[in-house]
Biopython code that builds the backbone (N, CA, C, O; Angstrom):
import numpy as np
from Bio.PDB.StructureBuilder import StructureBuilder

atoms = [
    (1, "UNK", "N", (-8.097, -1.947, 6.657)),
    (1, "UNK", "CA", (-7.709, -0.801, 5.890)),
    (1, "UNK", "C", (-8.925, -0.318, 5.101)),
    (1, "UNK", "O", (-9.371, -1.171, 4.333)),
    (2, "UNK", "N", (-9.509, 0.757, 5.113)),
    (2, "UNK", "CA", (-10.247, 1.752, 4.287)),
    (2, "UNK", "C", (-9.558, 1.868, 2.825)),
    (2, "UNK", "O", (-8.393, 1.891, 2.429)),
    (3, "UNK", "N", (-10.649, 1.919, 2.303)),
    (3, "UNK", "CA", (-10.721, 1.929, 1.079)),
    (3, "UNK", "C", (-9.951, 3.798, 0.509)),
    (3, "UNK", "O", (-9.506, 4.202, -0.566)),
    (4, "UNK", "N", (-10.066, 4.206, 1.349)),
    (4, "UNK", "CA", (-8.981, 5.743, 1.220)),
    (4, "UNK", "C", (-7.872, 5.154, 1.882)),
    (4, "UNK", "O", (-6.756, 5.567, 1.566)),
    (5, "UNK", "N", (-7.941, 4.548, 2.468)),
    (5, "UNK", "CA", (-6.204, 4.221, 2.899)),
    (5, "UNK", "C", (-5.554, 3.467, 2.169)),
    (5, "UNK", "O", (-4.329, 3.524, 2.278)),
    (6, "UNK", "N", (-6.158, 2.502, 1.172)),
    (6, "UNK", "CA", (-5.469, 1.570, 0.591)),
    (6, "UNK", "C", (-5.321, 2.678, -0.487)),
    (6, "UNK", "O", (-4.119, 2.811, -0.719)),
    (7, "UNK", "N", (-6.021, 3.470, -1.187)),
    (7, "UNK", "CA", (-5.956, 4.815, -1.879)),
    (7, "UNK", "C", (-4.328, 5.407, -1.620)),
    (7, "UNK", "O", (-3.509, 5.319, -2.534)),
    (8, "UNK", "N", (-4.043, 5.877, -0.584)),
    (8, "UNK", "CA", (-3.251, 6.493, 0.128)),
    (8, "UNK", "C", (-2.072, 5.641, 0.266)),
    (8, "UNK", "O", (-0.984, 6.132, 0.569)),
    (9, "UNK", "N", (-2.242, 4.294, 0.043)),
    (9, "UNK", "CA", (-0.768, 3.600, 0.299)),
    (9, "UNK", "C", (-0.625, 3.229, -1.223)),
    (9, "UNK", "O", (0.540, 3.090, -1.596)),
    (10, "UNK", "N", (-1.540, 3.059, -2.099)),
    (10, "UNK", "CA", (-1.307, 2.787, -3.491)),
    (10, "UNK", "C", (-0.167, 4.129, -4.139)),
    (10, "UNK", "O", (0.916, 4.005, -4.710)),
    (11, "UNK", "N", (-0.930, 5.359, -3.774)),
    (11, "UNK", "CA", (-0.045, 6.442, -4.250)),
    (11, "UNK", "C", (1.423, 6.288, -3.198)),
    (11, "UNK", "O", (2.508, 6.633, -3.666)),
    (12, "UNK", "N", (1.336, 5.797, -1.903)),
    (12, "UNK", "CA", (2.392, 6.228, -1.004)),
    (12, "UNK", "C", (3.768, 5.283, -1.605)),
    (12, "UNK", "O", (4.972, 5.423, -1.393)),
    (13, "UNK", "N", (2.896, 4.126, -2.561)),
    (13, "UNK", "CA", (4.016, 3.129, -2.972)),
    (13, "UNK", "C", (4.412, 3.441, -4.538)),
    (13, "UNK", "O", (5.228, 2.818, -5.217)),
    (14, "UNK", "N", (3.733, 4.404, -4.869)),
    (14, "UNK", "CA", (3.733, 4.283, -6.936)),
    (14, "UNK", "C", (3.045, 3.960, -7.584)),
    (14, "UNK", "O", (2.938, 4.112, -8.801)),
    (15, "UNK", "N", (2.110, 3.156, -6.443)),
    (15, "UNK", "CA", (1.188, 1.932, -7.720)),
    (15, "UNK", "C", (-0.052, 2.743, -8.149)),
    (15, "UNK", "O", (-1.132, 2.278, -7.785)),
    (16, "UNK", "N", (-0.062, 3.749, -8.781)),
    (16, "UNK", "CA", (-1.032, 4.828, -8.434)),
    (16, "UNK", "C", (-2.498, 3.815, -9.505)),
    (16, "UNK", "O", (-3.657, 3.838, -9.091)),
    (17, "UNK", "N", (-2.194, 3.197, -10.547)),
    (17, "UNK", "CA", (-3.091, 2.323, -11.068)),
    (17, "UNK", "C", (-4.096, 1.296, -9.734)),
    (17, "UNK", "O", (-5.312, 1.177, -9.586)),
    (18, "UNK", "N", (-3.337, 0.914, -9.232)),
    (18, "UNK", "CA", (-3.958, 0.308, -8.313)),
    (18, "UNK", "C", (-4.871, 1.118, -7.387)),
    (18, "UNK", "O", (-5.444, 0.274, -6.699)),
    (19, "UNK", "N", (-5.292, 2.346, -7.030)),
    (19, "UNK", "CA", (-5.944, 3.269, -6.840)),
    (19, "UNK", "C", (-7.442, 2.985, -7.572)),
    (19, "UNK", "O", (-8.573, 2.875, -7.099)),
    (20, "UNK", "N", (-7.093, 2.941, -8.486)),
    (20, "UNK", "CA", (-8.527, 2.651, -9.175)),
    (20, "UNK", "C", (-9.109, 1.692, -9.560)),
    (20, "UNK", "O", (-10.168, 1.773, -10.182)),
    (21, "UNK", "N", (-8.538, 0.612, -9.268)),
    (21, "UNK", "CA", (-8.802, -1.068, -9.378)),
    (21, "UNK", "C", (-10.154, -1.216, -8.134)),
    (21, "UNK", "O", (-10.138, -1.362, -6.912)),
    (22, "UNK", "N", (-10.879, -1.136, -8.804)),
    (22, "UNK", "CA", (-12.004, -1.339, -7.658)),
    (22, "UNK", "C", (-12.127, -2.946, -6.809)),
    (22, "UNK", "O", (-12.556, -2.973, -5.656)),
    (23, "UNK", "N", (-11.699, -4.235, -7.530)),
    (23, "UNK", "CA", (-11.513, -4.866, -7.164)),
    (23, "UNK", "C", (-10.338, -5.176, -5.500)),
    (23, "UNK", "O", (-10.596, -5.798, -4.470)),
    (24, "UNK", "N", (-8.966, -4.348, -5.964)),
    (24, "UNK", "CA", (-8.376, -4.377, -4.907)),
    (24, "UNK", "C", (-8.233, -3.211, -3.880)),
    (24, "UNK", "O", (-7.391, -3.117, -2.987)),
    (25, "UNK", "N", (-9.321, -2.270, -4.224)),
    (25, "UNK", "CA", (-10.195, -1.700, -3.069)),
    (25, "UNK", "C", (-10.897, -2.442, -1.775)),
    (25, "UNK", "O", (-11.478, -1.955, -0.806)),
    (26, "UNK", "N", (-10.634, -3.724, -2.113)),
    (26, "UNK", "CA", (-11.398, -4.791, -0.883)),
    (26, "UNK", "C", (-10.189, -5.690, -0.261)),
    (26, "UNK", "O", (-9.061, -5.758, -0.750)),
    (27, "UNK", "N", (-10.574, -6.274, 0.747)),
    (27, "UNK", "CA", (-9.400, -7.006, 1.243)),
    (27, "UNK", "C", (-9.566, -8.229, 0.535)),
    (27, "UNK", "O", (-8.687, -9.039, 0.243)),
    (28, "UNK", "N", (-10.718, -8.277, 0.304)),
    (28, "UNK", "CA", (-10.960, -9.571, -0.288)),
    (28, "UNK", "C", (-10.579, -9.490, -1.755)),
    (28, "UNK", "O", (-10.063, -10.542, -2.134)),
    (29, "UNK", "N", (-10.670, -8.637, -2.615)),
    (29, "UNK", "CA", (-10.343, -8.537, -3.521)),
    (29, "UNK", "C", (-8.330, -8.339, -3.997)),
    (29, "UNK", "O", (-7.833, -8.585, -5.095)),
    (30, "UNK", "N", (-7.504, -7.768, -2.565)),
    (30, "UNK", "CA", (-6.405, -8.240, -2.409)),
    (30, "UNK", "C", (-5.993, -8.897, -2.192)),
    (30, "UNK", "O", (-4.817, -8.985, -2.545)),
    (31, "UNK", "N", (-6.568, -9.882, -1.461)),
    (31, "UNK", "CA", (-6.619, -11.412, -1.375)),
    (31, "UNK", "C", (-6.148, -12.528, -2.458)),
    (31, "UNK", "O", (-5.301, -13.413, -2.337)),
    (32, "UNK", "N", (-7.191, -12.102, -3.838)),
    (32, "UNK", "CA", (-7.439, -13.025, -4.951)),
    (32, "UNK", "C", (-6.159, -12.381, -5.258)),
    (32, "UNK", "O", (-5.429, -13.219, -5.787)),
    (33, "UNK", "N", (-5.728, -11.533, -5.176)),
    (33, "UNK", "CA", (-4.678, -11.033, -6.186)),
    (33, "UNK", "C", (-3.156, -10.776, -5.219)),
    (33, "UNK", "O", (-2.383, -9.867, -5.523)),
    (34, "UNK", "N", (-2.975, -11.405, -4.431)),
    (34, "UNK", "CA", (-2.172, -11.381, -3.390)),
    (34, "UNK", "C", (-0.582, -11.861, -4.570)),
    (34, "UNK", "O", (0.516, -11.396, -4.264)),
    (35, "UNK", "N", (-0.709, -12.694, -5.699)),
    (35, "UNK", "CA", (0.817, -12.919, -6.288)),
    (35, "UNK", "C", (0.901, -11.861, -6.674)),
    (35, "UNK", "O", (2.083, -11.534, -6.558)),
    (36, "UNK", "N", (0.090, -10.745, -7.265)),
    (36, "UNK", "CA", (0.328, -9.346, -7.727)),
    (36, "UNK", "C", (1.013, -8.429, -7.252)),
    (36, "UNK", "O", (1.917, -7.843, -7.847)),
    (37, "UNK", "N", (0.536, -8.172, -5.832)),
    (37, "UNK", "CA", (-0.075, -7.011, -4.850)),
    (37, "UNK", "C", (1.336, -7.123, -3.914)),
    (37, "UNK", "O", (1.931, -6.152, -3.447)),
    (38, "UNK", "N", (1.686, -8.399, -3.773)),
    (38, "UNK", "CA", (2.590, -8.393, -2.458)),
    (38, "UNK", "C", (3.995, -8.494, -2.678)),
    (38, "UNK", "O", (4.758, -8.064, -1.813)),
    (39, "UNK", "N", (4.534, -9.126, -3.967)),
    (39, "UNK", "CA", (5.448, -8.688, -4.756)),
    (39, "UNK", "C", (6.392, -6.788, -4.589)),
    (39, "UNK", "O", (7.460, -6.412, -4.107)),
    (40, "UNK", "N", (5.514, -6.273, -5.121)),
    (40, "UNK", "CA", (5.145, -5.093, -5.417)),
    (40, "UNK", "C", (5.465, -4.701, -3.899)),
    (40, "UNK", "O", (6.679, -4.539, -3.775)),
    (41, "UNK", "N", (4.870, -4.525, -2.881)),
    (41, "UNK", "CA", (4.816, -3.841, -1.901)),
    (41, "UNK", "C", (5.904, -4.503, -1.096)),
    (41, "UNK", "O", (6.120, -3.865, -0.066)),
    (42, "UNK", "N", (6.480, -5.319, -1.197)),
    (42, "UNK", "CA", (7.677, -6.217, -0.775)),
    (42, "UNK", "C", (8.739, -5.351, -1.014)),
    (42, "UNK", "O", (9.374, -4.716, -0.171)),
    (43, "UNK", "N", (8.926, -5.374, -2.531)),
    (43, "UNK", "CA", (9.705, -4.231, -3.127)),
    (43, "UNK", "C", (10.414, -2.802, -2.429)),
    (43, "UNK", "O", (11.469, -2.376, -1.960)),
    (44, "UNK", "N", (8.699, -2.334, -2.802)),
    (44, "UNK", "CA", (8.832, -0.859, -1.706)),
    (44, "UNK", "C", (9.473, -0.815, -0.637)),
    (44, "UNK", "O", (10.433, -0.077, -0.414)),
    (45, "UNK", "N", (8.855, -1.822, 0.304)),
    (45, "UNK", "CA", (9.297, -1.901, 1.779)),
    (45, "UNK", "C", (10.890, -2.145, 1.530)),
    (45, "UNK", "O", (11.581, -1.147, 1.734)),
    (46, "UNK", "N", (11.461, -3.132, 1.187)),
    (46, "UNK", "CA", (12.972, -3.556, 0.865)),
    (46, "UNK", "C", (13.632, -2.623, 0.815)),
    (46, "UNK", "O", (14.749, -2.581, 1.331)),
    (47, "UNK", "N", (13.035, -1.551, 0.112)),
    (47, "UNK", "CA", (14.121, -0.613, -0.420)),
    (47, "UNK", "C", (14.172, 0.493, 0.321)),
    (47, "UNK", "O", (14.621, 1.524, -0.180)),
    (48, "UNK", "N", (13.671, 0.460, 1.784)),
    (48, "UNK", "CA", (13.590, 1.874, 2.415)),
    (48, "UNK", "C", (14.270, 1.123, 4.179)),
    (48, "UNK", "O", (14.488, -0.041, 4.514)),
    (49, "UNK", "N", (14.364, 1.958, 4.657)),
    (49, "UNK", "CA", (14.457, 1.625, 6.310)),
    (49, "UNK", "C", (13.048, 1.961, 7.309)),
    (49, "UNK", "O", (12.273, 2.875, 7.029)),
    (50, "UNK", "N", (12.893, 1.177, 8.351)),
    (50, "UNK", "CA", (12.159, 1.784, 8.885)),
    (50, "UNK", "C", (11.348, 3.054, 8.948)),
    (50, "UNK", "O", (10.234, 3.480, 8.640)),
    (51, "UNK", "N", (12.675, 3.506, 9.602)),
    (51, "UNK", "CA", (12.081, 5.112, 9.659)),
    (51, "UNK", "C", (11.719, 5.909, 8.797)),
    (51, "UNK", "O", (10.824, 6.726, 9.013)),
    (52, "UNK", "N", (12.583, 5.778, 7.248)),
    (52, "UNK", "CA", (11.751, 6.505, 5.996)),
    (52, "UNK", "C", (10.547, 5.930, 5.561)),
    (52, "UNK", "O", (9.887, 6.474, 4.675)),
    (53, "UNK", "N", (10.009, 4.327, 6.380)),
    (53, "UNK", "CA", (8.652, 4.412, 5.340)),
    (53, "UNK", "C", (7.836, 4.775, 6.977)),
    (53, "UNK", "O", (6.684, 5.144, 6.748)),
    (54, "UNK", "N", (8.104, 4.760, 8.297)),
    (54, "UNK", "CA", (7.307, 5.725, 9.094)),
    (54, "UNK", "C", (6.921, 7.343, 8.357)),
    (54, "UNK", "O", (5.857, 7.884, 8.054)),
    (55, "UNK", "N", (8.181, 7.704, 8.273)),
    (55, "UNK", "CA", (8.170, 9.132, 7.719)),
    (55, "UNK", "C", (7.280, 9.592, 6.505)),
    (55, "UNK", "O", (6.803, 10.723, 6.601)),
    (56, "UNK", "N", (7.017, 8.913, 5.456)),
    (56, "UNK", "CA", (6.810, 8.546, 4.302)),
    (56, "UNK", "C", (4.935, 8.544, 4.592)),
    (56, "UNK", "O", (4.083, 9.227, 4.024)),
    (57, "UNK", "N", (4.774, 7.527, 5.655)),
    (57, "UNK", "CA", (3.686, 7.315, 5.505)),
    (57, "UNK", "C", (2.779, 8.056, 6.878)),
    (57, "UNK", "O", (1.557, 7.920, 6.944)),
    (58, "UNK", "N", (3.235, 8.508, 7.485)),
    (58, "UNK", "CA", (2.683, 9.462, 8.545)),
    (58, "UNK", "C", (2.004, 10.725, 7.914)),
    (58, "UNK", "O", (0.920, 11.083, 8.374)),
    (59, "UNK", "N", (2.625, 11.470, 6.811)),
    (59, "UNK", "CA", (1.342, 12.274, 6.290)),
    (59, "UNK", "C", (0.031, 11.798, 5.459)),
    (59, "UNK", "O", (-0.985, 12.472, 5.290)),
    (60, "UNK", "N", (0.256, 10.611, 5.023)),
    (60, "UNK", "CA", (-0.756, 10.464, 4.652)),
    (60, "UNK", "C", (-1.898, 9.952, 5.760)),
    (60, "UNK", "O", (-3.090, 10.083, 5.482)),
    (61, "UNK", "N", (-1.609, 9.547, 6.630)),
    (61, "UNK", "CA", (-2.071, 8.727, 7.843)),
    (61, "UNK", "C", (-2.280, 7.625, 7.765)),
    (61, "UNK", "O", (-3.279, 7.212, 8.355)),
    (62, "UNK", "N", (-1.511, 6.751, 7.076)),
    (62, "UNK", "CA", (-1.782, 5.255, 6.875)),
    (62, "UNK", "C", (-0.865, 5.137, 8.453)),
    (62, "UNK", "O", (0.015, 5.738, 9.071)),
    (63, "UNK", "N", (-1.853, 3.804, 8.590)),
    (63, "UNK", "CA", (-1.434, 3.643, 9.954)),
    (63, "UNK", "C", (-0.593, 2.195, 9.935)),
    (63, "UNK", "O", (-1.138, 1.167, 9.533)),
    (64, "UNK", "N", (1.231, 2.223, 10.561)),
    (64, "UNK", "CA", (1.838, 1.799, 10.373)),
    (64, "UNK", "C", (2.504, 1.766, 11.639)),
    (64, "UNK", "O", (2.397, 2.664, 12.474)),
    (65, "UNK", "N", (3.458, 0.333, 11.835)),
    (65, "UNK", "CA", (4.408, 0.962, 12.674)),
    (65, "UNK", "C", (5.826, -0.368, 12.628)),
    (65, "UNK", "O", (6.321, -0.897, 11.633)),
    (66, "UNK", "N", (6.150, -0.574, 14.047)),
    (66, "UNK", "CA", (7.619, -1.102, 13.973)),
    (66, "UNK", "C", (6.824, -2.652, 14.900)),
    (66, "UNK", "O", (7.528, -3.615, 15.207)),
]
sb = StructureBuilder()
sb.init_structure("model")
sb.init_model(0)
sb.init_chain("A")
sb.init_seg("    ")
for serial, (resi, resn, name, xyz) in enumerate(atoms, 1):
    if name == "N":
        sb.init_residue(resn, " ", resi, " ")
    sb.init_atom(name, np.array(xyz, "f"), 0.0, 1.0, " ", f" {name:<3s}", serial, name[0])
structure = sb.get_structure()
């Protein structure tokens, strides 16, 4: 993931702070912080179906699928 894509899924999830965390701009830096990060995006995902987070995330072009 690019550092605009993780951009792009930070806003696509809410976490718009995390956008500017230069640290978890890296994989490695999501890594160290993986009890944070995955929580959080667990969440998101839970609360949608498939097809709305395809839908959801196809304009931004994060690349996703089934």
């Amino acid at each position: 993931m690019t550092a605009q894509q993780w951009s792009d899924f930070c806003v696509l999830i809410g976490q718009y702070d995390w956008s500017n965390d230069q640290e978890l701009a890296s994989a490695e830096g999501r890594m160290r912080r993986t009890s944070e990060v995955l929580p959080k995006i667990e969440e998101w995902v839970a609360a949608r179906t498939a097809n709305e987070i395809l839908e959801t995330a196809a304009p931004f072009r994060i690349p996703v699928g089934r």
